[in-house]
C-alpha positions in Angstrom: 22.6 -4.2 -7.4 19.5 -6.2 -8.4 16.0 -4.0 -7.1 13.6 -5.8 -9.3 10.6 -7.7 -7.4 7.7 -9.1 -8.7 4.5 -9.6 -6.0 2.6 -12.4 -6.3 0.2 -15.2 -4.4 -1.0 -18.4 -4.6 -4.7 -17.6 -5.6 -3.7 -15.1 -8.5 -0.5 -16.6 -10.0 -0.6 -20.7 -9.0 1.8 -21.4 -11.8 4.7 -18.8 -10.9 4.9 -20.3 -7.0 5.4 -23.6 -8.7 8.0 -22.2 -11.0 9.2 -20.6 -8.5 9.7 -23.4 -5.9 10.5 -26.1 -8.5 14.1 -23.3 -9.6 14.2 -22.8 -5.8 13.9 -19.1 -5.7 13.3 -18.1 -2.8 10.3 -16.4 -1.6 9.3 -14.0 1.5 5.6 -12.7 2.3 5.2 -9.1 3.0 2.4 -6.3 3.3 2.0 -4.8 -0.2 -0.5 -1.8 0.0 -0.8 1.8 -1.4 -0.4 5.3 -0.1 -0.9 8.7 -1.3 0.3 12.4 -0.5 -1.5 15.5 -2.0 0.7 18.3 -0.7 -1.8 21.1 -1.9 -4.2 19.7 0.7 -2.4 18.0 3.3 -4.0 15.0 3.0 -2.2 11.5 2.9 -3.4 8.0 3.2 -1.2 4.6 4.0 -3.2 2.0 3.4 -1.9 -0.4 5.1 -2.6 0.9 8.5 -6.3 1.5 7.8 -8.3 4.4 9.4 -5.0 5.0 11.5 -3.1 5.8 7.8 -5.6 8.7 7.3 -4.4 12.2 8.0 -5.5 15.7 7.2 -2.6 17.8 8.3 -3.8 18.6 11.9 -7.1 19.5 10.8 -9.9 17.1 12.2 -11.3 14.9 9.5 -14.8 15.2 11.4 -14.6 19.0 10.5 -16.0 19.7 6.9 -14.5 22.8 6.5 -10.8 22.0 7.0 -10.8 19.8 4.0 -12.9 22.3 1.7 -15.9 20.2 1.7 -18.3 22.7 2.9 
C-alpha cells in the first residue's frame, strides 16, 4: 500500500504541476489545514472550519476563568 502524498499548488511549486501533468499523474484538490488537541486543557482547534473548529471542552470561550486566563 502506497500512503505517500506530497501537497502542492500552482503559485508555490509551478514546475512540479508541469511535471506532474506532462508524466500524467494524476492530481485531486483537497482542504489541507491544521488542528490541535491539548488534553490537559480541553482545548482543540480544526482549522479548517474556522471559529466553528474552536472548542474549550464545554466551557464558554467568552468566560476567562474556564480556560485559566484569569
Amino acid at each position: 500500500m502506497d500512503s505517500g502524498f506530497i501537497v502542492h499548488n500552482d503559485r508555490t511549486y509551478p514546475l512540479l504541476q508541469r511535471l506532474f501533468a506532462e508524466l500524467e499523474v494524476p492530481t485531486r484538490a483537497t482542504e489541507m489545514s491544521m488542528s490541535i488537541t491539548d488534553a490537559a486543557s480541553g482545548i482543540a482547534y480544526a482549522g479548517g472550519k474556522g471559529v466553528r473548529g474552536s472548542s474549550h471542552g464545554h466551557a464558554s470561550w467568552l468566560d476567562p476563568t474556564s480556560c485559566g486566563c484569569s
